[in-house]
RODO-2510 file (C-alpha; in nm, 4 decimals, decimal comma):
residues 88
     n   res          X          Y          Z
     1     x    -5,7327    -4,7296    -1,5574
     2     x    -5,7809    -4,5281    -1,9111
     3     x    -6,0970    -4,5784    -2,1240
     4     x    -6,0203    -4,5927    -2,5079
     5     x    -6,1823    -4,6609    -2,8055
     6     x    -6,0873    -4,9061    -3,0896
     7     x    -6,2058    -5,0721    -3,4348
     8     x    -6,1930    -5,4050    -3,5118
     9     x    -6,3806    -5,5709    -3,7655
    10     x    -6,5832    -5,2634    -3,7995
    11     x    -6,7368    -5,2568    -3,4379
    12     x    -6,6168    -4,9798    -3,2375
    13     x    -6,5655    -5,0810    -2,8850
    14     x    -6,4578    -4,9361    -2,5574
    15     x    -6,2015    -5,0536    -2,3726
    16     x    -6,0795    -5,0065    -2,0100
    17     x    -5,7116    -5,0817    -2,0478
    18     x    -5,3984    -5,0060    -1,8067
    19     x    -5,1606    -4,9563    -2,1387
    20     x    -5,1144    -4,6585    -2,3721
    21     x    -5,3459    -4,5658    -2,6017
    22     x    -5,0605    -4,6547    -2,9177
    23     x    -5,0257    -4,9964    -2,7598
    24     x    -5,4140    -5,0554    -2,7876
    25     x    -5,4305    -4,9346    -3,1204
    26     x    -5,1844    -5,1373    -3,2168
    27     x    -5,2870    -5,4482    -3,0487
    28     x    -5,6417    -5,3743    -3,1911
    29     x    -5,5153    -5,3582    -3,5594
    30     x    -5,3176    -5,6470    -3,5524
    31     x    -5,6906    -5,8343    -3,4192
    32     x    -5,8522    -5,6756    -3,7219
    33     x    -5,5734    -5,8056    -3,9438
    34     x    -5,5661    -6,1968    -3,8595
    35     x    -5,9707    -6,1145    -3,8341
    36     x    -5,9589    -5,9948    -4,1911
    37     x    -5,6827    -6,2457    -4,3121
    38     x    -5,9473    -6,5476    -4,1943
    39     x    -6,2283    -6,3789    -4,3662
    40     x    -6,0639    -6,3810    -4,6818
    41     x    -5,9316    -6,7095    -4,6170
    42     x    -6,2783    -6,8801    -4,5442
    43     x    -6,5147    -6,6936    -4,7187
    44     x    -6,8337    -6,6361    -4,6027
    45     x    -6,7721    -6,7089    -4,2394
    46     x    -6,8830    -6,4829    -3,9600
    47     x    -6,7051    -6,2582    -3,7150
    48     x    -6,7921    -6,4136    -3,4589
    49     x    -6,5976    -6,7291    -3,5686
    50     x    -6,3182    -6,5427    -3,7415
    51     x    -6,2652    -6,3910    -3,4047
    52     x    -6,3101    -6,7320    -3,2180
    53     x    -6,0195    -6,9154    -3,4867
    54     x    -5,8065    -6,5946    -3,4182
    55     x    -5,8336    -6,6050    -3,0287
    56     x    -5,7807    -6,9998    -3,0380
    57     x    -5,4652    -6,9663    -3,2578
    58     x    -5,3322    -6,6918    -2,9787
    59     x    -5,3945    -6,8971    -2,7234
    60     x    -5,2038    -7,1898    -2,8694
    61     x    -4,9307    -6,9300    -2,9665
    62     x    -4,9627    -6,8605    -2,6259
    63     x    -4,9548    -7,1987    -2,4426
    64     x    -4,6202    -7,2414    -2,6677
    65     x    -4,4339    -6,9563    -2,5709
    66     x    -4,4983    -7,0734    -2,1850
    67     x    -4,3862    -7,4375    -2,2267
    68     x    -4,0807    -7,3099    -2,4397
    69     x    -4,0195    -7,0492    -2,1394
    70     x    -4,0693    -7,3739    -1,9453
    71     x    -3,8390    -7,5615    -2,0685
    72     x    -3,5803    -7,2432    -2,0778
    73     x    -3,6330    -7,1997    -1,6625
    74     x    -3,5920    -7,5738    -1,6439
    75     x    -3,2852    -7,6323    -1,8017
    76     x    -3,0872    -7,2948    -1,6819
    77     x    -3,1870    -7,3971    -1,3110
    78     x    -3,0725    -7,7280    -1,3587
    79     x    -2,7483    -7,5737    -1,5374
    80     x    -2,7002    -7,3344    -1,2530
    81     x    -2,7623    -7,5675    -0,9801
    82     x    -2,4927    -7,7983    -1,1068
    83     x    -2,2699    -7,4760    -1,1047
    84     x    -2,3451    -7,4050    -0,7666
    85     x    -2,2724    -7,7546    -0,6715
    86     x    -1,9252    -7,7567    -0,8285
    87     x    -1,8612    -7,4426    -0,6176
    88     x    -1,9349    -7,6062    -0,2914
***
């Protein structure tokens, strides 16, 4: 497991990761992006809840991307069990 370093929102951080270092980096600017994208959306509002909005709004793109894979599983298994049937 690697140890890296990253910026977001100005705070340095350390993070024990089992990616590359370019995939951290990148995953750490696109944080300090939506971060800074709330901030100037809000205002005076802390990090703390800029980061709390951004990780909510990931975790509902999150919990949509599983039901839509959902969904996907479900209706190619039901597609392909009906194909199997029709073989048999």
């Amino acid at each position: 497991m690697a140890v890296n370093r990253v910026k977001i929102s100005g705070y340095e951080i350390q993070v024990r990761h089992d990616t590359t270092p370019e995939r951290l980096t990148r995953l750490a600017s696109w944080i300090d992006k939506l971060i800074r994208e709330k901030k100037e959306k809000f205002g005076k509002i802390s990090i703390a809840r800029c980061a709390l909005l951004v990780a909510l709004e990931l975790a509902d793109k999150l919990d949509q991307q599983r039901d839509n894979l959902s969904e996907e599983f479900a209706q190619k298994l039901k597609r392909l069990t009906g194909e199997i049937n029709e073989v048999i």
